[in-house]
Legacy VTK file of the C-alpha trace (Angstrom):
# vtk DataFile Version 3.0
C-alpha trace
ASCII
DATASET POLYDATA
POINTS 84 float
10.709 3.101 -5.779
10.953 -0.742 -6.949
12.401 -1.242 -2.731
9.103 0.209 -1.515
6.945 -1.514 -4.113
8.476 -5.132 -2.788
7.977 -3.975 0.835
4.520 -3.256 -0.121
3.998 -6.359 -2.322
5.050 -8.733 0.623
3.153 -7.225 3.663
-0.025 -7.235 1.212
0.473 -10.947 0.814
1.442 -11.412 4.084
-1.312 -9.646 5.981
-4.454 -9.740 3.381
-3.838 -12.607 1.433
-1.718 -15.093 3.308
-1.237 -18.402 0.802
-1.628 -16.714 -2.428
1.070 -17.040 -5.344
2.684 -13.858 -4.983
2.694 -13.283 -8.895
-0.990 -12.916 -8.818
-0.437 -9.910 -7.471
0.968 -7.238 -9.565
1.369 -3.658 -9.185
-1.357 -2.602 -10.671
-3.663 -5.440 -9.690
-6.948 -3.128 -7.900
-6.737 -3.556 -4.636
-9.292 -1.121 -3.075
-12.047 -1.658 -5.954
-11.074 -5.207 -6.271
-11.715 -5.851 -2.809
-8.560 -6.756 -0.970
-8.442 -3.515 0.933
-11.458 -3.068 3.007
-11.428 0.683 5.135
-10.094 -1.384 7.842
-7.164 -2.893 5.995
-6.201 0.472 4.493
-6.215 2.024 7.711
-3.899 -0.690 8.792
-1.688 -0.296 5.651
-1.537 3.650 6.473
0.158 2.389 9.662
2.924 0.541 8.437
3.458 2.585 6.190
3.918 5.134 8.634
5.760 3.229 10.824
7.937 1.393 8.126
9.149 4.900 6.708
8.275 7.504 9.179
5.956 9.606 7.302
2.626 10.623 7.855
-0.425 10.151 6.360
-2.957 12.712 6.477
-7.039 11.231 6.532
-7.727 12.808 3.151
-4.906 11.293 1.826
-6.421 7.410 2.467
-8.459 7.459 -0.749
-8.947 5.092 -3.548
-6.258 6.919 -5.647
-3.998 6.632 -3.037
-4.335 3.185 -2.046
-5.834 1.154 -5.344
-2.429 -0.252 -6.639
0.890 -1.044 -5.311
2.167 1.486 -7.864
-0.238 4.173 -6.606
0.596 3.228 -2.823
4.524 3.459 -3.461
4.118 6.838 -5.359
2.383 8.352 -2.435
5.651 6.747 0.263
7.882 8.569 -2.284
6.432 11.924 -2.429
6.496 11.721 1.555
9.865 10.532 1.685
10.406 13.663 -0.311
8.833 16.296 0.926
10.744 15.264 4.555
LINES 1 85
84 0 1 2 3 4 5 6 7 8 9 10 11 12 13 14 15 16 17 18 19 20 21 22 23 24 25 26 27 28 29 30 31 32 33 34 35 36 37 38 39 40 41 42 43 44 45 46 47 48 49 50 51 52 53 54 55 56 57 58 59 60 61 62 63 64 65 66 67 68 69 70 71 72 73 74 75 76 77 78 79 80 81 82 83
């Protein structure tokens, strides 16, 4: 879980907040209600994701429990990766 968290840590910094000190951003920092995940970025997250470790992720699945925290984001990779 920590390897997916890092993956997800570093394309978050590299694609939303490009410059930032990475350890501003920890893994529970909010990042649907705290506004660095717009429905455009999550739907881009959702595809690397996807692509990164060939899951799928179903529409009701792209919700703000899903996708508010680094933590909650590599929970939901996991239980994919599981149920494969």
């Amino acid at each position: 879980m920590n390897e997916i968290k890092k993956t997800v840590k570093t394309y978050i910094l590299e694609e939303f907040l490009p410059g930032e000190d990475p350890a501003g951003l920890a893994d529970e920092t909010p990042l649907v209600s705290g506004g660095i995940l717009d429905s455009m970025a999550t739907l881009k997250m959702a595809a690397f994701l996807e692509s990164k470790y060939g899951i799928q992720i179903e529409a009701h699945e792209m919700n703000t429990k899903n996708f508010n925290t680094i933590d909650s984001l590599a929970s939901l990779v996991e239980s994919k990766l599981g149920s494969k």
